[in-house]
N, C-alpha and C positions, 0 to 999 in steps of 0.2 A: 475571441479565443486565442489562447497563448500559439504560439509554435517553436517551439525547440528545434533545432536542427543537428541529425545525427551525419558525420560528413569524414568520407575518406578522400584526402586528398581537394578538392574544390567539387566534388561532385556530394549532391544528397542520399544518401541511403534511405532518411526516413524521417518523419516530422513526428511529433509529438507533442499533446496541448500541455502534457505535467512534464517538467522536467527531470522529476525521479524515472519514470520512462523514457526517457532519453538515454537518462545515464545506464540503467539497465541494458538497454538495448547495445550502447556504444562497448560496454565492458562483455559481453557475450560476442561481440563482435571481435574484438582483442583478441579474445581466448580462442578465436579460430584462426588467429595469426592475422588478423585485418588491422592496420594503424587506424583507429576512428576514434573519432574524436567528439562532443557535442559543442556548439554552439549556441549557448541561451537567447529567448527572444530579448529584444534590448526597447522592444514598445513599452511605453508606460501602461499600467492596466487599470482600464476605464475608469470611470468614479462612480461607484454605485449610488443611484437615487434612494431616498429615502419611500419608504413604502408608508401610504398613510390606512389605515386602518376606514371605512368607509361609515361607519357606524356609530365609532366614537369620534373620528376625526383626528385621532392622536396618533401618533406615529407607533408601529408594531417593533416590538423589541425594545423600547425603552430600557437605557443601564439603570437599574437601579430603583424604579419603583416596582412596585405591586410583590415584593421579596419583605418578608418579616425576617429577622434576624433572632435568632434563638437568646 
């Protein structure tokens, strides 16, 4: 899971896994006269496994097959 960091000065105010929450948070902060600021997480984000379908064997979500085209 992401974490965003919402930060006045070197101290944390608040973590957040979406970084539009973040920024929400740091600009309501502002307008109470806080300097805050976000700092984005800089982790790479995992590599999602492929999910195999147990039935057919084939992979779920395939681009591009089982769609007829008009």
């Amino acid at each position: 899971m992401r974490k965003h960091s919402v930060m006045v000065g070197s101290r944390v105010l608040y973590y957040a896994a979406q970084l539009s929450h973040a920024k929400r948070f740091a600009q309501a902060r502002r307008a109470e006269g806080m300097d805050a600021y976000v700092v984005p997480d800089q982790t790479p984000r995992p590599v999602r496994k492929v999910r195999m379908n147990p039935l057919t064997g084939q992979p779920y979500n395939r681009p591009g097959t089982g769609r007829r085209t008009p």
